[in-house]
MDTraj code that builds the backbone (N, CA, C; nanometers):
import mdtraj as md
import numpy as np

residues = "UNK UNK UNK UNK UNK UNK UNK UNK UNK UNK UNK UNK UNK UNK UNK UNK UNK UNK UNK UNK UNK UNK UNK UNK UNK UNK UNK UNK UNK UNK UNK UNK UNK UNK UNK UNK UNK UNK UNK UNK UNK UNK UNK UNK UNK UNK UNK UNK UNK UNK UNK UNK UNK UNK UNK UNK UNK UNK UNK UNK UNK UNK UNK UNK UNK UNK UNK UNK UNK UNK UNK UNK UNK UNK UNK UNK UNK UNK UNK UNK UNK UNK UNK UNK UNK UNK UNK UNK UNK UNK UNK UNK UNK UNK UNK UNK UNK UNK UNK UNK UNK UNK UNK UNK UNK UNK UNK UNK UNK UNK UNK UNK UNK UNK UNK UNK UNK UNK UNK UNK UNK UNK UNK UNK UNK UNK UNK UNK UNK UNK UNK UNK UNK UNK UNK UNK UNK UNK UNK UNK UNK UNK UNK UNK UNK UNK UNK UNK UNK UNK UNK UNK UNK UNK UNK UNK UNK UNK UNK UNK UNK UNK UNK UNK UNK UNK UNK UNK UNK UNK UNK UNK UNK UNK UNK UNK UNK UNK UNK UNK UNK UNK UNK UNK UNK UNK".split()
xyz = np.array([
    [-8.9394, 3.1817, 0.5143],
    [-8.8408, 3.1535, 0.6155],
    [-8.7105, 3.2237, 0.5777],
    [-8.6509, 3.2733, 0.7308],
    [-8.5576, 3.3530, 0.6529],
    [-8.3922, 3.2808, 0.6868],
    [-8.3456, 3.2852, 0.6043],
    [-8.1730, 3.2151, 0.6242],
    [-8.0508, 3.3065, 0.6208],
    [-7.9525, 3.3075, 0.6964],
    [-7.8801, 3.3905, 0.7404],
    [-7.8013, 3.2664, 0.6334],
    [-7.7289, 3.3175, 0.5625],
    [-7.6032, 3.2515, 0.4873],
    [-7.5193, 3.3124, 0.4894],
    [-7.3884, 3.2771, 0.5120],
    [-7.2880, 3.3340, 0.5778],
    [-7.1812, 3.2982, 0.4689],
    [-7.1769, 3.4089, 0.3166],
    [-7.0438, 3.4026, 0.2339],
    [-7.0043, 3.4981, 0.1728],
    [-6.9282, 3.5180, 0.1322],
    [-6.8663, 3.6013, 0.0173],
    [-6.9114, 3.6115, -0.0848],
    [-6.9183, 3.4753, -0.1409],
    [-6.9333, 3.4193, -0.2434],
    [-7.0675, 3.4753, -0.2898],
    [-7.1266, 3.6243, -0.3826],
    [-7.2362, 3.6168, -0.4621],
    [-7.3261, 3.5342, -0.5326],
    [-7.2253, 3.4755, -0.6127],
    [-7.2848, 3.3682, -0.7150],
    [-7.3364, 3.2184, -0.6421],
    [-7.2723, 3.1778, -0.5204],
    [-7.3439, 3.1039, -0.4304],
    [-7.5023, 3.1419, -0.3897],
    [-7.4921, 3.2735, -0.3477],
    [-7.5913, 3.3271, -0.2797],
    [-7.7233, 3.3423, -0.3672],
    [-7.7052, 3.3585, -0.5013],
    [-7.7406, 3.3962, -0.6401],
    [-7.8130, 3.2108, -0.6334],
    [-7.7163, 3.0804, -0.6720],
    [-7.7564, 2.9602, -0.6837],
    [-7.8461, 2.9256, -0.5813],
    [-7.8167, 2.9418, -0.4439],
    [-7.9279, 2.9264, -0.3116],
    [-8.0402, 2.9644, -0.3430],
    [-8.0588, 3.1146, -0.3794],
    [-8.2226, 3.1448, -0.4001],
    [-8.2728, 3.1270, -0.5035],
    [-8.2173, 3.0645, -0.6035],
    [-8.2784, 3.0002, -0.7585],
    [-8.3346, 2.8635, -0.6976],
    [-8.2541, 2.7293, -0.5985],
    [-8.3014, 2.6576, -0.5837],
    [-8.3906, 2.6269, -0.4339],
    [-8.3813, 2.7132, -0.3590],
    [-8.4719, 2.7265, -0.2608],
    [-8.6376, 2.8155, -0.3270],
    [-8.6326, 2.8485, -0.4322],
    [-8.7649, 2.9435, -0.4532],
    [-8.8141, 3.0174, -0.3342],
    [-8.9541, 3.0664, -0.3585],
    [-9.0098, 3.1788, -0.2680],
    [-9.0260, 3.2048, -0.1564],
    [-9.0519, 3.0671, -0.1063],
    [-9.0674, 3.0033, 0.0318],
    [-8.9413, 3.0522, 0.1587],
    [-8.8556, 3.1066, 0.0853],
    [-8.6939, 3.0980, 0.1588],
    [-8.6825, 3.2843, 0.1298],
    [-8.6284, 3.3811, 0.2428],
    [-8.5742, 3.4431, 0.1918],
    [-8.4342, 3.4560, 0.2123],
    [-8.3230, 3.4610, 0.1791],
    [-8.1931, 3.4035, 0.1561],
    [-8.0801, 3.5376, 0.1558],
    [-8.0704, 3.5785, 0.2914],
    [-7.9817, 3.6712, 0.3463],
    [-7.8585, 3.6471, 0.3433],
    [-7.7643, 3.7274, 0.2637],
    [-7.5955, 3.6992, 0.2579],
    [-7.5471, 3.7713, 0.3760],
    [-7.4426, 3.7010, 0.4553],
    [-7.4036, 3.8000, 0.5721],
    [-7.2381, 3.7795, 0.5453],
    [-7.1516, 3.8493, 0.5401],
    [-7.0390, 3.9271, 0.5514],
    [-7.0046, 3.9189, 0.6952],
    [-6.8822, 3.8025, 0.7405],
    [-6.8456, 3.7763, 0.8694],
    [-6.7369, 3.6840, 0.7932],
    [-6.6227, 3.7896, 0.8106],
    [-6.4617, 3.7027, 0.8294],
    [-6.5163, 3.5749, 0.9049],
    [-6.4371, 3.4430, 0.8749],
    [-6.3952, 3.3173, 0.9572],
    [-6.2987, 3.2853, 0.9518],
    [-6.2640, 3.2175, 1.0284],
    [-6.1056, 3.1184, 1.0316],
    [-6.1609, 2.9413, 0.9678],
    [-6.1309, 2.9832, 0.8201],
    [-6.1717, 2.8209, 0.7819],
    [-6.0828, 2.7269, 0.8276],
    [-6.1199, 2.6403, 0.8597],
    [-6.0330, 2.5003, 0.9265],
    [-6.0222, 2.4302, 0.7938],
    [-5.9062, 2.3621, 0.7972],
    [-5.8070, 2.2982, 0.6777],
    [-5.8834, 2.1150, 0.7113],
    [-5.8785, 2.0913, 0.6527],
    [-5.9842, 1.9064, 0.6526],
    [-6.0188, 1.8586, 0.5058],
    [-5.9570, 1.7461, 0.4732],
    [-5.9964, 1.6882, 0.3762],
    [-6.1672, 1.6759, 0.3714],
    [-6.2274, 1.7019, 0.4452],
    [-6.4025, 1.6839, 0.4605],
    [-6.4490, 1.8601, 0.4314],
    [-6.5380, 1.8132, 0.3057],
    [-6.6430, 1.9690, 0.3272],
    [-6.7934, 1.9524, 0.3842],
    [-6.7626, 1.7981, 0.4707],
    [-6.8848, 1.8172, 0.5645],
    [-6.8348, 1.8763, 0.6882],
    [-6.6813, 1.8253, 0.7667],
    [-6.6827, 1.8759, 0.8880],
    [-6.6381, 2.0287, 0.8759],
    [-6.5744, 2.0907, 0.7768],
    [-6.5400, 2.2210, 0.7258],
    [-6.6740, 2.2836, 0.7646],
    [-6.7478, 2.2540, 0.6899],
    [-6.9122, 2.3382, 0.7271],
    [-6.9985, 2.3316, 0.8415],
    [-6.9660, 2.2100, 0.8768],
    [-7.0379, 2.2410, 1.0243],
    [-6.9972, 2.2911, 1.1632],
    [-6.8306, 2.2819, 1.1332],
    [-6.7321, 2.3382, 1.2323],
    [-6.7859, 2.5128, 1.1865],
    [-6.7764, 2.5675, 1.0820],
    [-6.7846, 2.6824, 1.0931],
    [-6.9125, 2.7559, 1.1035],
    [-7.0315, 2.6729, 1.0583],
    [-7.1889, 2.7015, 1.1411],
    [-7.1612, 2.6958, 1.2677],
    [-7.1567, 2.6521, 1.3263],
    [-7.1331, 2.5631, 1.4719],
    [-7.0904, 2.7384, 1.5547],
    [-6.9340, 2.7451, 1.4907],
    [-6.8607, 2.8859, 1.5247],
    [-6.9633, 3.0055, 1.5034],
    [-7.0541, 3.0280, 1.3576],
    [-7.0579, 3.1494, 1.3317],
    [-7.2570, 3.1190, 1.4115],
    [-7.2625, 3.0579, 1.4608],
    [-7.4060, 3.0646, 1.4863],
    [-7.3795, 3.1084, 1.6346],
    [-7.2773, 3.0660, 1.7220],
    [-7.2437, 3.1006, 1.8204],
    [-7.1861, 3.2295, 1.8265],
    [-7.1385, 3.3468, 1.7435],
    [-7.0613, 3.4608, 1.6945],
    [-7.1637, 3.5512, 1.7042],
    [-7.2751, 3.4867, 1.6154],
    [-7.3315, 3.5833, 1.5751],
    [-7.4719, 3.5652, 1.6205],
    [-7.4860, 3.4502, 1.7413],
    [-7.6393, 3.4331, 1.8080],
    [-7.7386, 3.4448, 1.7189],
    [-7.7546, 3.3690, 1.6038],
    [-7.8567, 3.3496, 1.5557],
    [-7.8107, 3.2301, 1.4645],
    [-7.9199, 3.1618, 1.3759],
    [-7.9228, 3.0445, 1.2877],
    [-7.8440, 3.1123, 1.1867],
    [-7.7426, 3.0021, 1.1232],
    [-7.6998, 3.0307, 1.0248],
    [-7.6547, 2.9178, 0.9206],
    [-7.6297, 2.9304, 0.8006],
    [-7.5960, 2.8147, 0.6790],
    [-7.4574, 2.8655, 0.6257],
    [-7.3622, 2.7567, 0.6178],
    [-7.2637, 2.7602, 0.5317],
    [-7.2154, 2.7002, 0.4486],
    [-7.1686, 2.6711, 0.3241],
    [-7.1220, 2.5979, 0.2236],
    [-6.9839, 2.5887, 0.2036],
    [-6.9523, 2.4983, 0.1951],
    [-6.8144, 2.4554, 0.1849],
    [-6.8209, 2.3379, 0.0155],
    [-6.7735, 2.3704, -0.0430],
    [-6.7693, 2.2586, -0.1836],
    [-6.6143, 2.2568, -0.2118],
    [-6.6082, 2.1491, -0.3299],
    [-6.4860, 2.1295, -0.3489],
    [-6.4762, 2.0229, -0.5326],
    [-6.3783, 2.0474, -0.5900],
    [-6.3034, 2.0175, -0.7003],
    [-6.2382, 1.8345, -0.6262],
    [-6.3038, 1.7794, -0.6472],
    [-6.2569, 1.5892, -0.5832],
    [-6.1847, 1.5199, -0.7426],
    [-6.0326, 1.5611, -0.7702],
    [-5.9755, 1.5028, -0.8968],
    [-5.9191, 1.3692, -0.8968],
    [-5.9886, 1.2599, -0.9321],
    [-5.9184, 1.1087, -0.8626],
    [-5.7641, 1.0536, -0.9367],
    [-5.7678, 1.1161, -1.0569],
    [-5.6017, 1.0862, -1.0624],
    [-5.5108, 1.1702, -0.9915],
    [-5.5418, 1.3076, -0.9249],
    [-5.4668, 1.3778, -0.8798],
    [-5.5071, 1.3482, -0.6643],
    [-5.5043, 1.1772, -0.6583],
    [-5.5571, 1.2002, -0.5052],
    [-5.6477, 1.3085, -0.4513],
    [-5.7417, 1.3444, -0.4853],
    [-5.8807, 1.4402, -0.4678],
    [-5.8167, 1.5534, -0.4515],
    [-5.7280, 1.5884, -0.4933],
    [-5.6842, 1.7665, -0.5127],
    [-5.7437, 1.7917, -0.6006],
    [-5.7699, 1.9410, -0.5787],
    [-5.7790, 1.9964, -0.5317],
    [-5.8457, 2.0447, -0.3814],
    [-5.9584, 1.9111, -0.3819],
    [-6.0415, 1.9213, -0.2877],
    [-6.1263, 2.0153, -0.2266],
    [-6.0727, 2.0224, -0.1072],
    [-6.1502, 2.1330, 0.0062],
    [-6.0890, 2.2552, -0.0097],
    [-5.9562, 2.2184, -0.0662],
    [-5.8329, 2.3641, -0.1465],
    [-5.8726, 2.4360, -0.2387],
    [-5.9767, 2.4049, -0.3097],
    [-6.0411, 2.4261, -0.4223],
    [-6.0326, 2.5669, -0.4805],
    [-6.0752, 2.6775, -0.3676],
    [-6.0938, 2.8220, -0.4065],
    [-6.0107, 2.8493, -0.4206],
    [-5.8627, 2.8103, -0.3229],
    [-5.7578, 2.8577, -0.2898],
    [-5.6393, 2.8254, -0.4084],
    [-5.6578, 2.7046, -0.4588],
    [-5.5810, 2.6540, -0.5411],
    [-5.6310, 2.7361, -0.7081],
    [-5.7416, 2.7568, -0.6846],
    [-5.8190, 2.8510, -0.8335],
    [-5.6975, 2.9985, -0.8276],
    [-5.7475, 3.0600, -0.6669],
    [-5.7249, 3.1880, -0.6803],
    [-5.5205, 3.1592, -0.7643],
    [-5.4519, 3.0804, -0.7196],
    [-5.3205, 3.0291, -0.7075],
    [-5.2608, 2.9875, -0.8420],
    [-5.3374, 2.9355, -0.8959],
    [-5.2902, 2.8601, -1.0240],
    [-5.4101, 2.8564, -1.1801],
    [-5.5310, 2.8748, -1.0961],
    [-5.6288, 2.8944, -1.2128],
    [-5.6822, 2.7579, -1.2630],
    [-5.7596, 2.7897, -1.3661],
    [-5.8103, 2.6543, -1.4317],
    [-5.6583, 2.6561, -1.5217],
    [-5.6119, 2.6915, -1.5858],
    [-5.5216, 2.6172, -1.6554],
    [-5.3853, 2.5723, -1.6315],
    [-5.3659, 2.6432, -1.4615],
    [-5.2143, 2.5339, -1.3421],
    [-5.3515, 2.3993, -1.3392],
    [-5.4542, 2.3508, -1.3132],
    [-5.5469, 2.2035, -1.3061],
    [-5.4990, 2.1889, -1.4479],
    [-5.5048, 2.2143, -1.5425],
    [-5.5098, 2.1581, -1.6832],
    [-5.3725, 2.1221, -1.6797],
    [-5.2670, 2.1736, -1.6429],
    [-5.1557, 2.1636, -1.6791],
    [-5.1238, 2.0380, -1.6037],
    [-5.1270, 2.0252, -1.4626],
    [-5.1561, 1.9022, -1.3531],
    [-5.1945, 1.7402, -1.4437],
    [-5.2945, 1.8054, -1.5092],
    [-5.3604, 1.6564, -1.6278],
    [-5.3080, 1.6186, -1.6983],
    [-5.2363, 1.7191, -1.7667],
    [-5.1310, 1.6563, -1.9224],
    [-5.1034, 1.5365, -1.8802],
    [-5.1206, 1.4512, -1.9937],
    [-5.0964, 1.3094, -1.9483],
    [-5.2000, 1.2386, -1.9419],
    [-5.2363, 1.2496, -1.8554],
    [-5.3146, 1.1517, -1.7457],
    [-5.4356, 1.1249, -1.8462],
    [-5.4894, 1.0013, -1.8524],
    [-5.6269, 0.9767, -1.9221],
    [-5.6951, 0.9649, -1.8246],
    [-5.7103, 0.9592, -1.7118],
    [-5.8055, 0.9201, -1.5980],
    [-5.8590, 1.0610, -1.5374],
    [-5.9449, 1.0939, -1.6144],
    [-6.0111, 1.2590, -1.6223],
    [-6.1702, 1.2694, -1.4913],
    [-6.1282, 1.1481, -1.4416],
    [-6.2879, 1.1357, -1.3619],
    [-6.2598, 1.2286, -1.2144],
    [-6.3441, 1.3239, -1.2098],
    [-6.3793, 1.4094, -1.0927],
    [-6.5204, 1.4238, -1.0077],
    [-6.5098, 1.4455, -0.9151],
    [-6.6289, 1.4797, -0.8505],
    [-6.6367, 1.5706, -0.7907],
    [-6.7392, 1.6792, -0.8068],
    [-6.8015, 1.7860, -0.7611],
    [-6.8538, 1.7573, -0.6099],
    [-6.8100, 1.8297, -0.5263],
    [-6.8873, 1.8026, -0.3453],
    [-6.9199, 1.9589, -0.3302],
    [-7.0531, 1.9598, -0.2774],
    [-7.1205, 2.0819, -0.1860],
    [-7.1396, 2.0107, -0.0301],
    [-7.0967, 2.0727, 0.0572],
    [-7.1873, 2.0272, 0.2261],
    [-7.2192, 2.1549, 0.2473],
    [-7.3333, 2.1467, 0.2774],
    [-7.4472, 2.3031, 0.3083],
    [-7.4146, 2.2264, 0.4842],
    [-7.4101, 2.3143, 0.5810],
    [-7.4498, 2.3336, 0.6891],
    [-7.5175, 2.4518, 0.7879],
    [-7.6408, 2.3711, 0.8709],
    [-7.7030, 2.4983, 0.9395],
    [-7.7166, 2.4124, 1.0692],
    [-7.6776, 2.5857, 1.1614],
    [-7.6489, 2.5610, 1.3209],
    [-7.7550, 2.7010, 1.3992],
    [-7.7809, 2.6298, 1.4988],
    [-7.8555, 2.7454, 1.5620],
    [-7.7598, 2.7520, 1.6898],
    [-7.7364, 2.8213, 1.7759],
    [-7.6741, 2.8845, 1.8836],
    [-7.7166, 2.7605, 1.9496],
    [-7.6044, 2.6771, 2.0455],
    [-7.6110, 2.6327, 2.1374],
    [-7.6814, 2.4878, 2.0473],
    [-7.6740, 2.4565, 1.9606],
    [-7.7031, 2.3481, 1.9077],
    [-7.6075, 2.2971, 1.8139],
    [-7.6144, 2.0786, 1.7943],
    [-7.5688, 2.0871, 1.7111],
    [-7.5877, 2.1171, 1.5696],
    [-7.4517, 2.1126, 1.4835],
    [-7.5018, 2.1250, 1.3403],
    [-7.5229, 2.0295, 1.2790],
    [-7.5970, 2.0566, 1.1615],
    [-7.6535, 1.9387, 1.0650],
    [-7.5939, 1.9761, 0.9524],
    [-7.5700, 1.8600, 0.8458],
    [-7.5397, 1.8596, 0.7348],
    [-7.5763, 1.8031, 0.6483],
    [-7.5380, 1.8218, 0.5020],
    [-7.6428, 1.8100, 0.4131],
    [-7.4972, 1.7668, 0.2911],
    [-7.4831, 1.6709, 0.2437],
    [-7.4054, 1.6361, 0.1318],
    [-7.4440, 1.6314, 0.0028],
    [-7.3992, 1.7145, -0.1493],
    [-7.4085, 1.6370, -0.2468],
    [-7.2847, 1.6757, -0.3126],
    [-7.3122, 1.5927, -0.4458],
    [-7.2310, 1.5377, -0.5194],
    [-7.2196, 1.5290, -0.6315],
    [-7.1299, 1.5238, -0.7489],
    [-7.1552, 1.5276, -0.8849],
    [-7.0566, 1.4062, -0.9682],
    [-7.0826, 1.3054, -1.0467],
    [-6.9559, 1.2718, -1.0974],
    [-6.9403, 1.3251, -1.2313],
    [-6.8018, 1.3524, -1.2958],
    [-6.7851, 1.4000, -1.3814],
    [-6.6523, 1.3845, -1.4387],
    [-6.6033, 1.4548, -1.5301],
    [-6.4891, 1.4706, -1.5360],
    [-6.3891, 1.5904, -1.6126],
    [-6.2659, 1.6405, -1.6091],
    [-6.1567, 1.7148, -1.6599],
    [-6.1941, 1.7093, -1.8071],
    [-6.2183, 1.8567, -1.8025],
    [-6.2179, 1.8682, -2.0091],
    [-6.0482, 1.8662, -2.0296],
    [-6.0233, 1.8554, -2.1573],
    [-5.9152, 1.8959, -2.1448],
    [-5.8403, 2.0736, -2.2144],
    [-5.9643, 2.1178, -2.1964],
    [-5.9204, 2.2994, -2.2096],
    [-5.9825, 2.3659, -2.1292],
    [-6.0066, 2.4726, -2.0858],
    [-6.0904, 2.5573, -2.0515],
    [-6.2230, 2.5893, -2.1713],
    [-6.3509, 2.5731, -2.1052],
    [-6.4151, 2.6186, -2.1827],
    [-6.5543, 2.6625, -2.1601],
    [-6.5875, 2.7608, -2.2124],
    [-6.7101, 2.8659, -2.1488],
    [-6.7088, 2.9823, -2.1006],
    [-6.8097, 3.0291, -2.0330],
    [-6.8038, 3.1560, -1.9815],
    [-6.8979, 3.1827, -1.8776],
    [-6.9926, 3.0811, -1.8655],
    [-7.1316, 3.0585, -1.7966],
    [-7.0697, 3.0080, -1.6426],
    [-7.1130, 3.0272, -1.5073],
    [-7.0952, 2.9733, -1.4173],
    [-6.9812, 3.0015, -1.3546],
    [-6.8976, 2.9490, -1.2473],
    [-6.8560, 3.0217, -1.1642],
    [-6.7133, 2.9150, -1.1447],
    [-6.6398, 2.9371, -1.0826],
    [-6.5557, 2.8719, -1.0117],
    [-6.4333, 2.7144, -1.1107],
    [-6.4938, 2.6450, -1.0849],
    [-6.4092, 2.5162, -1.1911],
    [-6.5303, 2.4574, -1.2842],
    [-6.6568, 2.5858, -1.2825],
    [-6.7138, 2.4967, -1.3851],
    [-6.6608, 2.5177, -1.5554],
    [-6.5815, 2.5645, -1.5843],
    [-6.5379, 2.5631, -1.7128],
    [-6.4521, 2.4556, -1.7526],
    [-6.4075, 2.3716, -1.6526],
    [-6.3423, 2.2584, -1.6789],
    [-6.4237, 2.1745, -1.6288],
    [-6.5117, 2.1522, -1.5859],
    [-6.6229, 2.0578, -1.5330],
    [-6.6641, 1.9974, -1.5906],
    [-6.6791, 1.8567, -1.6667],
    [-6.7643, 1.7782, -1.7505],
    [-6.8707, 1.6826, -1.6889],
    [-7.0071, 1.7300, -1.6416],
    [-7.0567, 1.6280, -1.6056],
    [-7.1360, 1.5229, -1.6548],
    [-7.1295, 1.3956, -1.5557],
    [-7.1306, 1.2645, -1.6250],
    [-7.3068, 1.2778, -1.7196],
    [-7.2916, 1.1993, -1.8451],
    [-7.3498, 1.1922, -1.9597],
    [-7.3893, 1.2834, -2.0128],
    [-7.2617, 1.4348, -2.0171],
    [-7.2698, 1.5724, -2.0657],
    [-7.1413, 1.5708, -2.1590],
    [-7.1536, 1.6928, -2.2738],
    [-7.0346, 1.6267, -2.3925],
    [-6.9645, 1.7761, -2.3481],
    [-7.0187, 1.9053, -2.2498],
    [-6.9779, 1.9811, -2.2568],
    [-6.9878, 2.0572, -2.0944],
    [-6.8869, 2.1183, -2.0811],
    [-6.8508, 2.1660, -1.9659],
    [-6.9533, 2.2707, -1.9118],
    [-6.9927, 2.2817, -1.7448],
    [-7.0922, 2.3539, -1.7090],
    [-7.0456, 2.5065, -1.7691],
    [-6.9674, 2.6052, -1.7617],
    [-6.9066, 2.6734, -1.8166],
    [-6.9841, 2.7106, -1.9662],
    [-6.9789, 2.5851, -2.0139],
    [-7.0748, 2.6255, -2.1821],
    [-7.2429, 2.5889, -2.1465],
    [-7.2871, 2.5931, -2.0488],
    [-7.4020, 2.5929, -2.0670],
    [-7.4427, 2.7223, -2.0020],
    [-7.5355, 2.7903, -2.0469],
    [-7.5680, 2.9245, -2.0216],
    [-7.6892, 2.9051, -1.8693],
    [-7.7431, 2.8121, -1.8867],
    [-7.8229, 2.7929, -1.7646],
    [-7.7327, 2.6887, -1.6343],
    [-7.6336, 2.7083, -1.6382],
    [-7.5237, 2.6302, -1.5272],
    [-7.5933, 2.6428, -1.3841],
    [-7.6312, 2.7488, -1.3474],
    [-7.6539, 2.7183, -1.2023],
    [-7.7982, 2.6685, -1.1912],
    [-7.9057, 2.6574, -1.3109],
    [-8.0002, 2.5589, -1.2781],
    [-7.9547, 2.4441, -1.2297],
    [-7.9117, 2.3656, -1.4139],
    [-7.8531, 2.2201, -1.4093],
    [-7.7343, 2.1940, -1.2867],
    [-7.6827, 2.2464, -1.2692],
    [-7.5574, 2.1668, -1.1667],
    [-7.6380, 2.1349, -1.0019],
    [-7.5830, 1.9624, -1.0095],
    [-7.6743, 1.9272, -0.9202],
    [-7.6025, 1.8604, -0.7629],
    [-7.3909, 1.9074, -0.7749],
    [-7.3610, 1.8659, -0.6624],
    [-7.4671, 1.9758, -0.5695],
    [-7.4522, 2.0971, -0.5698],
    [-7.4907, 2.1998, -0.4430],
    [-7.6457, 2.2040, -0.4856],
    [-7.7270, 2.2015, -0.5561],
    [-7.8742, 2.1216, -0.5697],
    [-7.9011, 2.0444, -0.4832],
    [-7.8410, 1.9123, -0.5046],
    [-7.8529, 1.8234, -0.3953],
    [-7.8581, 1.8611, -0.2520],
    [-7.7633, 1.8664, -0.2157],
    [-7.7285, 1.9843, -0.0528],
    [-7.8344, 2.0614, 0.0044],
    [-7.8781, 2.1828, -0.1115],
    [-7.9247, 2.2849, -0.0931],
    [-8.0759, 2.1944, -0.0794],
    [-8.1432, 2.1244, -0.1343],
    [-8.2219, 2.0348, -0.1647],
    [-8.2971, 1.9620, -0.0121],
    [-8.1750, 1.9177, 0.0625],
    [-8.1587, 1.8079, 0.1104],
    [-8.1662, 1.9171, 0.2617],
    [-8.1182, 2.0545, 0.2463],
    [-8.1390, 2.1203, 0.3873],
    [-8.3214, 2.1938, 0.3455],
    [-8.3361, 2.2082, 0.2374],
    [-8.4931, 2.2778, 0.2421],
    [-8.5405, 2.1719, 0.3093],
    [-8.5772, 2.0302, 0.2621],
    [-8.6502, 1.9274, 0.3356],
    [-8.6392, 1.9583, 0.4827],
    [-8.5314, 1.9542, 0.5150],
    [-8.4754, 1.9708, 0.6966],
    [-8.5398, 2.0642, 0.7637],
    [-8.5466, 2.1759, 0.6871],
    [-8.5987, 2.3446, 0.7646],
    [-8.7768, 2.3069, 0.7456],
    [-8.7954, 2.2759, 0.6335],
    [-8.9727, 2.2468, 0.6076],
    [-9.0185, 2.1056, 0.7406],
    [-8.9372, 2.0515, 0.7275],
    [-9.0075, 1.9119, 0.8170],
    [-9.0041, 1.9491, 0.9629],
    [-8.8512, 2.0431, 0.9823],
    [-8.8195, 2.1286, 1.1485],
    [-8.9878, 2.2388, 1.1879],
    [-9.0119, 2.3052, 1.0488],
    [-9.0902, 2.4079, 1.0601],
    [-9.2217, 2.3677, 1.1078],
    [-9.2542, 2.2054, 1.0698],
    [-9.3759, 2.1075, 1.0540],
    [-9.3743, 2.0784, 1.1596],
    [-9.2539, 2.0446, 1.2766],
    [-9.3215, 1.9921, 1.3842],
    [-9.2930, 2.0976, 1.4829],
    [-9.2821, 2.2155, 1.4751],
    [-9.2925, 2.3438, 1.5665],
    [-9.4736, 2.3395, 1.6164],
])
top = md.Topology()
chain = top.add_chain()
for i, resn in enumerate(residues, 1):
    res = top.add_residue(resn, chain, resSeq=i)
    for name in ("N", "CA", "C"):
        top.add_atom(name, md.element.get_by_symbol(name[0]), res)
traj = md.Trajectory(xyz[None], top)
């Protein structure tokens, strides 16, 4: 089955076809959007399936994730990329000084829309929390400060990161079921 995924983002595109396997073939498509600003990276993703399936007349998947920091009121959030490109992992580290309340959560919402339909979505999730350095080299985005829960070390130091990490697993997980069970009653 083939999936039109609609990002920039390589290393997304790279994690999709590690956890979809063979069954999926997993097309990156290159199409500017106008992301909509929303504390939600479920309605973020399905507003912009919704848009780019209608754009571009055919089925398409988008991911929206986010950095959820609970002493910092879930900032970074849905800001996540934007606040990386802006300040980095170590403007977040600097944000923490202080604070002992290091608990974060990782959010992926995968969404897929076909033309003239609605979209569906797909949530997961990670709990975890703020190392307090940067550390690693493995993985992508805020996983070098990422500690997830009953892990002593940040996704960043694990060399197999985009197996184990299981917010966008989940998601990605949770839309294969959707497309296999859709495909089942065709």
């Amino acid at each position: 089955m083939k999936l039109n995924f609609v990002t920039s983002n390589t290393n997304k595109v790279r994690e999709f076809k590690q956890i979809l396997g063979d069954n999926f073939q997993v097309e990156q498509v290159h199409v500017p959007y106008h992301e909509m600003r929303n504390d939600s990276p479920e309605e973020i993703a399905r507003l912009a399936a919704k848009q780019l399936a209608e754009k571009l007349q055919k089925p398409v998947v988008v991911e929206d994730s986010g950095l959820f920091i609970t002493a910092l009121k879930d900032f970074p959030g849905t800001c996540s990329a934007y606040i990386h490109k802006r300040i980095g992992l170590k403007g977040i580290l600097k944000l923490m000084e202080g604070i002992e309340d290091r608990s974060a959560i990782y959010k992926s919402s995968v969404a897929y829309c076909e033309p003239g339909v609605r979209p569906t979505s797909f949530l997961g999730a990670e709990n975890g929390k703020i190392a307090e350095e940067v550390k690693g080299d493995y993985g992508f985005g805020h996983d070098p400060i990422f500690v997830p829960k009953d892990s002593e070390i940040t996704y960043g130091e694990m060399e197999n990161a985009e197996e184990v990490k299981k917010f966008r697993r989940r998601a990605v997980e949770q839309l294969r079921r959707y497309l296999i069970n859709k495909g089942n009653k065709k």
